[in-house]
mmCIF file as gemmi writes it, N, C-alpha and C atoms, coordinates in Angstrom:
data_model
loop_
_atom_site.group_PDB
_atom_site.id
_atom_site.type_symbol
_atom_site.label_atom_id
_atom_site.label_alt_id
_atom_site.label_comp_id
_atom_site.label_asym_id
_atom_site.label_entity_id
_atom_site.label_seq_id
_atom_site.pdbx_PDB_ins_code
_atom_site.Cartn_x
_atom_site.Cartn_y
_atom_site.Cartn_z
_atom_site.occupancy
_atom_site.B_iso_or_equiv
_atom_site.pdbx_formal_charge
_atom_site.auth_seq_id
_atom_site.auth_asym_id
_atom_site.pdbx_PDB_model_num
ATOM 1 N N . UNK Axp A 1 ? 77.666 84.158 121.096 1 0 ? 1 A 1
ATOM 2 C CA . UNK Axp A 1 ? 78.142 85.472 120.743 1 0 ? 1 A 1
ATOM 3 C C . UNK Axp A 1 ? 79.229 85.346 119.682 1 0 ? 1 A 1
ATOM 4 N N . UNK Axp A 2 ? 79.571 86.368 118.582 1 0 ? 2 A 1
ATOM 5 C CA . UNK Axp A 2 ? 80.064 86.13 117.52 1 0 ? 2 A 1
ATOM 6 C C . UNK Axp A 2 ? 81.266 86.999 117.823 1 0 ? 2 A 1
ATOM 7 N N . UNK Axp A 3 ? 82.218 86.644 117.688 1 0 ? 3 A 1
ATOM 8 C CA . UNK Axp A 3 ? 84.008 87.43 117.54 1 0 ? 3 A 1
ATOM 9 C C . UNK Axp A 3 ? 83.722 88.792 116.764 1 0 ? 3 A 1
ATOM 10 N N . UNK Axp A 4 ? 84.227 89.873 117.304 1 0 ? 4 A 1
ATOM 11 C CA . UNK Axp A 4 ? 84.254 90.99 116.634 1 0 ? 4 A 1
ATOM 12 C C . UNK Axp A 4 ? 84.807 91.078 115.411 1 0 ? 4 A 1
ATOM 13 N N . UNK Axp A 5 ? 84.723 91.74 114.696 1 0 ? 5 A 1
ATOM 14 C CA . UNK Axp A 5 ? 85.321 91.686 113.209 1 0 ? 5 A 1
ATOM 15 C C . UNK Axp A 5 ? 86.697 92.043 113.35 1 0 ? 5 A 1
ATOM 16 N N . UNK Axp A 6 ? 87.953 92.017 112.624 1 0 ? 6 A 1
ATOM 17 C CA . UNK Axp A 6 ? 89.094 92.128 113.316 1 0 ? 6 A 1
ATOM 18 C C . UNK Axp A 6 ? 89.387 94.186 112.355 1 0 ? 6 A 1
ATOM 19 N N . UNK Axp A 7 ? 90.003 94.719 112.754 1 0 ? 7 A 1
ATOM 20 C CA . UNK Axp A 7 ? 90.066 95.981 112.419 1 0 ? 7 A 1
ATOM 21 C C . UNK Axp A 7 ? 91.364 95.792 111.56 1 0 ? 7 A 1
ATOM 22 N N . UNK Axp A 8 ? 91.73 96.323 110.257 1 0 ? 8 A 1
ATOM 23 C CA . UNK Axp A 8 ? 92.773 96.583 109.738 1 0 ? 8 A 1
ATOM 24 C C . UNK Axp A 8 ? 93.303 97.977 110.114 1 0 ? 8 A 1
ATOM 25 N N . UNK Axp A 9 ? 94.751 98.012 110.287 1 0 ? 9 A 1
ATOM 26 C CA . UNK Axp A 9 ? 95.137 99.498 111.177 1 0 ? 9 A 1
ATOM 27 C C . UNK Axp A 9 ? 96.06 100.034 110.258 1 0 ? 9 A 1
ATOM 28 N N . UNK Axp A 10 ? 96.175 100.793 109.437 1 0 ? 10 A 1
ATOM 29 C CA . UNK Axp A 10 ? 96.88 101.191 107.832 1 0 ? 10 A 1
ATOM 30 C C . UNK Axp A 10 ? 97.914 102.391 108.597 1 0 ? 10 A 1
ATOM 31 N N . UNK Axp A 11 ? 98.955 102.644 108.851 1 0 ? 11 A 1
ATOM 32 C CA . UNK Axp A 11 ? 100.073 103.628 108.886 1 0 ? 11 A 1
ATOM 33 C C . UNK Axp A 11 ? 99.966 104.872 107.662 1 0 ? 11 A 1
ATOM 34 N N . UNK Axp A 12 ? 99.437 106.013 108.043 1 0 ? 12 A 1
ATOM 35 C CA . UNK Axp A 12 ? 99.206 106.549 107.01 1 0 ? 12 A 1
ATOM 36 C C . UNK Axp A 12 ? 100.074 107.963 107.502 1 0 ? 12 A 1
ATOM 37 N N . UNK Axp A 13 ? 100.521 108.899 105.924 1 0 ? 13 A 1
ATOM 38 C CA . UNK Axp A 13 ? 101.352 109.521 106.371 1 0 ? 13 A 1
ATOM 39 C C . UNK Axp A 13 ? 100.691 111.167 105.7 1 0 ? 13 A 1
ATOM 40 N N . UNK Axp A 14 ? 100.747 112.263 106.128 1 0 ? 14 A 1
ATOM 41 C CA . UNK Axp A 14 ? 100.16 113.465 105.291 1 0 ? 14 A 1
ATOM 42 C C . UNK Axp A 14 ? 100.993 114.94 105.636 1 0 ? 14 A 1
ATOM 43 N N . UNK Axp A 15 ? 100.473 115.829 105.306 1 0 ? 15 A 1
ATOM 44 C CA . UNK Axp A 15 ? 100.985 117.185 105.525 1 0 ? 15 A 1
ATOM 45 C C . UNK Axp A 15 ? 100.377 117.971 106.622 1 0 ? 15 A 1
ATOM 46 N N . UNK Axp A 16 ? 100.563 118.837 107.548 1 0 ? 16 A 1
ATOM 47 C CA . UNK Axp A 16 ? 99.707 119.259 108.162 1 0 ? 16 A 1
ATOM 48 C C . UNK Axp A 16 ? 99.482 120.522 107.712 1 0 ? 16 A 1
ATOM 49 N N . UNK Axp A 17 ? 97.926 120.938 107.839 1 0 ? 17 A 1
ATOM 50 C CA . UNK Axp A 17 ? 97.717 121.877 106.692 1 0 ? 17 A 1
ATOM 51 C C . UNK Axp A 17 ? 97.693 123.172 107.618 1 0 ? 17 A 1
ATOM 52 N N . UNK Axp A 18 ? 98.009 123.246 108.61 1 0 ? 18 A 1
ATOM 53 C CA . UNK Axp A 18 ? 98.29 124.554 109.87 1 0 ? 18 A 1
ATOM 54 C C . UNK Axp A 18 ? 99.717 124.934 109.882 1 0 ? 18 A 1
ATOM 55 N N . UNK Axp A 19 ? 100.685 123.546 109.763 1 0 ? 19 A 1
ATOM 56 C CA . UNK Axp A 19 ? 102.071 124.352 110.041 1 0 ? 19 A 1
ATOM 57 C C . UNK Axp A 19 ? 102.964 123.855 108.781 1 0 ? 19 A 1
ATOM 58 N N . UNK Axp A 20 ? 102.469 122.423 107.854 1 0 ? 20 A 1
ATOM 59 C CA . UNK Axp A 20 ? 103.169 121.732 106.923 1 0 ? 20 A 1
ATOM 60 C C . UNK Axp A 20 ? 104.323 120.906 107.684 1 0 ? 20 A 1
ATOM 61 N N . UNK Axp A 21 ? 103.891 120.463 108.895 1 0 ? 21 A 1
ATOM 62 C CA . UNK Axp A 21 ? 104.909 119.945 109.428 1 0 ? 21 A 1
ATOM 63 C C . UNK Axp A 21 ? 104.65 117.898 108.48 1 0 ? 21 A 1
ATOM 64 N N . UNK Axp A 22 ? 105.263 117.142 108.294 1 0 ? 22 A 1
ATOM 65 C CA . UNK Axp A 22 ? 104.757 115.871 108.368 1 0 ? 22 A 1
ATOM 66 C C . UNK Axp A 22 ? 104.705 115.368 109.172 1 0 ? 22 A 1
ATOM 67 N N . UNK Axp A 23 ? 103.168 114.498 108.999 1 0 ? 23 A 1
ATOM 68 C CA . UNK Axp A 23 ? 102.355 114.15 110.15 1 0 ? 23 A 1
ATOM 69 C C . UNK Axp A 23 ? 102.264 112.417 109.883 1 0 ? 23 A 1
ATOM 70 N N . UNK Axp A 24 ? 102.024 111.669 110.405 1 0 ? 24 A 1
ATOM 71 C CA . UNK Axp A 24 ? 101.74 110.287 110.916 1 0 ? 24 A 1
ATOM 72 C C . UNK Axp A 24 ? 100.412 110.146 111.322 1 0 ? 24 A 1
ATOM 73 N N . UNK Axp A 25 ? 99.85 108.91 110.83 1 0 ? 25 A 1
ATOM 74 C CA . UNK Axp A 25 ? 98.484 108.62 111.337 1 0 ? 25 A 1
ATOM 75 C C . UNK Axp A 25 ? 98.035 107.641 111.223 1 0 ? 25 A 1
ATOM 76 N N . UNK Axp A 26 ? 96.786 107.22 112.056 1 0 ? 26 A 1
ATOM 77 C CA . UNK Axp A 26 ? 96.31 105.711 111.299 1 0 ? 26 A 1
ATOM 78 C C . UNK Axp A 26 ? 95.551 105.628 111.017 1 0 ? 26 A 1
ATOM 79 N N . UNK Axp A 27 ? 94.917 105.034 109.38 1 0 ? 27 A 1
ATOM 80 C CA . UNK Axp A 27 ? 93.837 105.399 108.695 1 0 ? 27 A 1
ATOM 81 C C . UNK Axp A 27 ? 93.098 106.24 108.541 1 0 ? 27 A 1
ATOM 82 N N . UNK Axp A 28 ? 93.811 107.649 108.145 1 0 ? 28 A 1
ATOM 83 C CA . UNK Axp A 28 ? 93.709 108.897 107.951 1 0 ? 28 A 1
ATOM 84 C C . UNK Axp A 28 ? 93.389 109.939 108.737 1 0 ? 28 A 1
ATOM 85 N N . UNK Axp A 29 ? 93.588 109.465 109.865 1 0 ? 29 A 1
ATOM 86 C CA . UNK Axp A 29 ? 93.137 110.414 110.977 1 0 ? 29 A 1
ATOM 87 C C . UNK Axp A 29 ? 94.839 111.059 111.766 1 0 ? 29 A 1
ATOM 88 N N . UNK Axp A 30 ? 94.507 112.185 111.622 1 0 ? 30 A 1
ATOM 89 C CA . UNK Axp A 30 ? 95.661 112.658 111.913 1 0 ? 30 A 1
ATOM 90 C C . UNK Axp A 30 ? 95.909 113.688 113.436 1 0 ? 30 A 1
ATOM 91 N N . UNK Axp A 31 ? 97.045 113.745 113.982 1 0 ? 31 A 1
ATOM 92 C CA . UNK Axp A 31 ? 97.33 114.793 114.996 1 0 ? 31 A 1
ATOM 93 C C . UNK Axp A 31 ? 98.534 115.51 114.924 1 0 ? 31 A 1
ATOM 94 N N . UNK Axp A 32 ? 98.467 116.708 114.616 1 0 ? 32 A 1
ATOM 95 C CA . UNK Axp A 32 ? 100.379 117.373 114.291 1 0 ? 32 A 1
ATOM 96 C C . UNK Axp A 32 ? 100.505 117.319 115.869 1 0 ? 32 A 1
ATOM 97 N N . UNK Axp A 33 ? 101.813 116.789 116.583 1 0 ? 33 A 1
ATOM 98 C CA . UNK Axp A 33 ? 102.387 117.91 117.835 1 0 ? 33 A 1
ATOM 99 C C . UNK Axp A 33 ? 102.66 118.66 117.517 1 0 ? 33 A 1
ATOM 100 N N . UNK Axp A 34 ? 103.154 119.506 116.82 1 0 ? 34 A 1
ATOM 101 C CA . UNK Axp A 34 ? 103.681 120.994 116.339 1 0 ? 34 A 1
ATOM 102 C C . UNK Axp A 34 ? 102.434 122.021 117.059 1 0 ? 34 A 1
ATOM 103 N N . UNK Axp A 35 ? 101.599 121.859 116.323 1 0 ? 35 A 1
ATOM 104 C CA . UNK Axp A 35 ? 100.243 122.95 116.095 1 0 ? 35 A 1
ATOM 105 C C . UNK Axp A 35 ? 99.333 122.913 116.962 1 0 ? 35 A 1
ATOM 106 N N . UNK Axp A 36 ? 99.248 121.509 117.178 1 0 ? 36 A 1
ATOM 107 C CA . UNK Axp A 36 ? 97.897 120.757 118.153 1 0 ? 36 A 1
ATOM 108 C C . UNK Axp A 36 ? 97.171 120.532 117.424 1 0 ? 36 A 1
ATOM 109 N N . UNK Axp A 37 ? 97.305 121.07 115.622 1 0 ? 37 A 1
ATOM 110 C CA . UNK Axp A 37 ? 96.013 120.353 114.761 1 0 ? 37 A 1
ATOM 111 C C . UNK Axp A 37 ? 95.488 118.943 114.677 1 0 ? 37 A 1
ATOM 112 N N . UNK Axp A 38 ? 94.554 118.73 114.742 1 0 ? 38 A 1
ATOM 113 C CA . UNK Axp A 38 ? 93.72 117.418 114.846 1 0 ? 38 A 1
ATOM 114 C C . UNK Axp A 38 ? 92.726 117.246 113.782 1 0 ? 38 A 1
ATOM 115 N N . UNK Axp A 39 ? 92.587 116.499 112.793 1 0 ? 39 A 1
ATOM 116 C CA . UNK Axp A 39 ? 91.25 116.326 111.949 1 0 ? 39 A 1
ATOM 117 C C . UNK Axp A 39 ? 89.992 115.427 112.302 1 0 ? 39 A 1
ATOM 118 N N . UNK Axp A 40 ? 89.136 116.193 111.666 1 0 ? 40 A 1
ATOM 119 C CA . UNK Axp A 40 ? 87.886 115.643 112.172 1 0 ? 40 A 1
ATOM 120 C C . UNK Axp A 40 ? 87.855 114.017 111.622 1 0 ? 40 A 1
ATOM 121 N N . UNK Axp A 41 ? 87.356 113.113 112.849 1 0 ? 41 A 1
ATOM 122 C CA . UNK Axp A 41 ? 87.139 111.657 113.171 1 0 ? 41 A 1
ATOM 123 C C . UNK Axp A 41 ? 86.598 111.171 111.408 1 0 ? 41 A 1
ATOM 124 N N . UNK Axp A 42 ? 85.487 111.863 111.326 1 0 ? 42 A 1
ATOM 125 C CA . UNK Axp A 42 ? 84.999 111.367 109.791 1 0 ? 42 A 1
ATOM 126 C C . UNK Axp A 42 ? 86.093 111.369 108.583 1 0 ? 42 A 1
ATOM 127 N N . UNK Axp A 43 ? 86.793 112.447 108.285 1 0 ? 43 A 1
ATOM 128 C CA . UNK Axp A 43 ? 88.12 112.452 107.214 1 0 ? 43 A 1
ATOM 129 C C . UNK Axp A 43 ? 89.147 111.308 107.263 1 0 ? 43 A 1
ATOM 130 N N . UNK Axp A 44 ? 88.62 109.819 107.978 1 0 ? 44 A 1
ATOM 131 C CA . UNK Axp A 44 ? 89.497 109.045 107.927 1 0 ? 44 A 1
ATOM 132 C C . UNK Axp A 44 ? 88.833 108.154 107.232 1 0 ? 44 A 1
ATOM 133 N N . UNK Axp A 45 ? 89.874 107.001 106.577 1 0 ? 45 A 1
ATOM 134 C CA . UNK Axp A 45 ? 89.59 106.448 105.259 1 0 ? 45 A 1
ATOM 135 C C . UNK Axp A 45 ? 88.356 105.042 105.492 1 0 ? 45 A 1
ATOM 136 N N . UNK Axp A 46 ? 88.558 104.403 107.224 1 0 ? 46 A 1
ATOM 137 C CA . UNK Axp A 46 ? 87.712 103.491 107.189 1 0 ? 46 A 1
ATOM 138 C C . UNK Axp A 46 ? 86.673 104.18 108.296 1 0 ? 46 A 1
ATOM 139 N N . UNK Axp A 47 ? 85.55 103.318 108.701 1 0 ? 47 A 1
ATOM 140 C CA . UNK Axp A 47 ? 84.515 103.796 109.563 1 0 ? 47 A 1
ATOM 141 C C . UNK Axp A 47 ? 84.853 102.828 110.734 1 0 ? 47 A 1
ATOM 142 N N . UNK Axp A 48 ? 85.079 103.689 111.905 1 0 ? 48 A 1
ATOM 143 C CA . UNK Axp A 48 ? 85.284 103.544 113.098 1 0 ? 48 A 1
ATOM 144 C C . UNK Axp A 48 ? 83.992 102.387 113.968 1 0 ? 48 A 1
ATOM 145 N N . UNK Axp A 49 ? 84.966 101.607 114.51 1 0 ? 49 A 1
ATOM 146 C CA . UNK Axp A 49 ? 83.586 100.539 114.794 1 0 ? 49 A 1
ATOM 147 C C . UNK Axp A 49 ? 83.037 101.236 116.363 1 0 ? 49 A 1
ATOM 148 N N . UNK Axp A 50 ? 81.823 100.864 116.799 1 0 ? 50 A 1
ATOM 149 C CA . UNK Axp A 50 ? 81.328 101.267 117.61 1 0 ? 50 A 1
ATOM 150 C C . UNK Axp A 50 ? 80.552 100.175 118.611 1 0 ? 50 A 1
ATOM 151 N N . UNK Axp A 51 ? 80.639 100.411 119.621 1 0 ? 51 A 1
ATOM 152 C CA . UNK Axp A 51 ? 80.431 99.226 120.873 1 0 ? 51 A 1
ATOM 153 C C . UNK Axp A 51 ? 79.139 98.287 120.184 1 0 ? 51 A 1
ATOM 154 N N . UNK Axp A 52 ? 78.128 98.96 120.402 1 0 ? 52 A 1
ATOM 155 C CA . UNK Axp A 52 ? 76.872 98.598 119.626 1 0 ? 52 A 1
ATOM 156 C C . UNK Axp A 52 ? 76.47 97.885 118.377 1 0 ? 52 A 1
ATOM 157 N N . UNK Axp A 53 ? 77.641 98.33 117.308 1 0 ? 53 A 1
ATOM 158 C CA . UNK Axp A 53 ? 77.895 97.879 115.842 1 0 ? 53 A 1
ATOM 159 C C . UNK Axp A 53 ? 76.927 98.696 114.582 1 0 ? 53 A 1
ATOM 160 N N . UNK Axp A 54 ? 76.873 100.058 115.423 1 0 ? 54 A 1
ATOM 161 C CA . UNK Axp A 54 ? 76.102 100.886 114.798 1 0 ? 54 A 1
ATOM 162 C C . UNK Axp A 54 ? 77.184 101.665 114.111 1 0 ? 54 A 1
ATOM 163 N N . UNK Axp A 55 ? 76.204 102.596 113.298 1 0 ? 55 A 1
ATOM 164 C CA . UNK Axp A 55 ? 77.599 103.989 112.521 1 0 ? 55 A 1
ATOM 165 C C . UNK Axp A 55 ? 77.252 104.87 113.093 1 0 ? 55 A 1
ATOM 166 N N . UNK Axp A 56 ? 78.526 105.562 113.271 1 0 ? 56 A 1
ATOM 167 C CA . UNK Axp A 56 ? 78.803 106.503 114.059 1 0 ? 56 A 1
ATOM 168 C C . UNK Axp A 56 ? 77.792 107.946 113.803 1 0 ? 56 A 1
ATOM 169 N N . UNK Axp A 57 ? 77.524 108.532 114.384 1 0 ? 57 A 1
ATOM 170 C CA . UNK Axp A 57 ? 76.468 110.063 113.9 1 0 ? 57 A 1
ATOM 171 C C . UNK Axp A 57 ? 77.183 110.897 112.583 1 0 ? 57 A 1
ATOM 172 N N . UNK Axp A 58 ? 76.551 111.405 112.063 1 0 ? 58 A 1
ATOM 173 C CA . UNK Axp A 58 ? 77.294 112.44 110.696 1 0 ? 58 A 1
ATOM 174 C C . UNK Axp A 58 ? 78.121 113.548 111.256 1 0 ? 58 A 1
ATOM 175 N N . UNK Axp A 59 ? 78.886 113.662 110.226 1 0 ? 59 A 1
ATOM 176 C CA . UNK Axp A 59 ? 79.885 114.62 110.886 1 0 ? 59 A 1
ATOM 177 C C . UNK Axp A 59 ? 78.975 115.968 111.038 1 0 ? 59 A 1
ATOM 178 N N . UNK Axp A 60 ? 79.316 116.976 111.626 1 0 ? 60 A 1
ATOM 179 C CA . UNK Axp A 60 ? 78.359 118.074 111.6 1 0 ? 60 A 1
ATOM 180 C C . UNK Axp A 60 ? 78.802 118.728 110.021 1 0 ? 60 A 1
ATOM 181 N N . UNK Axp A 61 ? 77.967 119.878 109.879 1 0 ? 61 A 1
ATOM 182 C CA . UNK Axp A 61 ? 78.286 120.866 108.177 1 0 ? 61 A 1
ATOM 183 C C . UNK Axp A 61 ? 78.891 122.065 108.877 1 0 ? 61 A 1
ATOM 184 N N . UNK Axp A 62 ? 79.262 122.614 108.12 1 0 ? 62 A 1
ATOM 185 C CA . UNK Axp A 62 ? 79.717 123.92 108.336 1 0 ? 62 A 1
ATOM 186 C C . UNK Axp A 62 ? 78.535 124.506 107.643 1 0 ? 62 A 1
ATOM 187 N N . UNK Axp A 63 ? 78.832 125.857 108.085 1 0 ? 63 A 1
ATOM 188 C CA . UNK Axp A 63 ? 78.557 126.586 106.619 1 0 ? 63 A 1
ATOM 189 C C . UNK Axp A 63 ? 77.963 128.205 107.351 1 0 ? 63 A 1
C-alpha cells in the first residue's frame, strides 16, 4: 500500500461578502462567525482529497 499524498494547508485570508467582516481560512474555503456565512466546498483553491482517491461530484449550477 502506497503513503497518501501529503496535503499542503495554505492560511488564507478574505472579506466576507454578507457582513465584510475579515474572515480566515484554509485554502480558500471560508466560514464568517459573524453571519454564519460559509462558501461553497468547490470555491477553494485546491481539490479536496477523498477516501477513495476519486474527485469529488460537481458543484451543483444555479440558475
Amino acid at each position: 500500500m502506497e503513503p497518501p499524498e501529503a496535503v499542503l494547508l495554505e492560511i488564507t485570508s478574505s472579506t466576507c461578502p454578507r457582513c465584510h467582516a475579515d474572515v480566515d481560512g484554509i485554502n480558500g474555503r471560508y466560514a464568517c462567525t459573524l453571519c454564519n456565512w460559509v462558501n461553497h466546498w468547490t470555491q477553494g483553491h485546491t481539490t479536496l482529497p477523498t477516501a477513495d482517491g476519486q474527485l469529488p461530484d460537481t458543484p451543483p449550477t444555479s440558475g
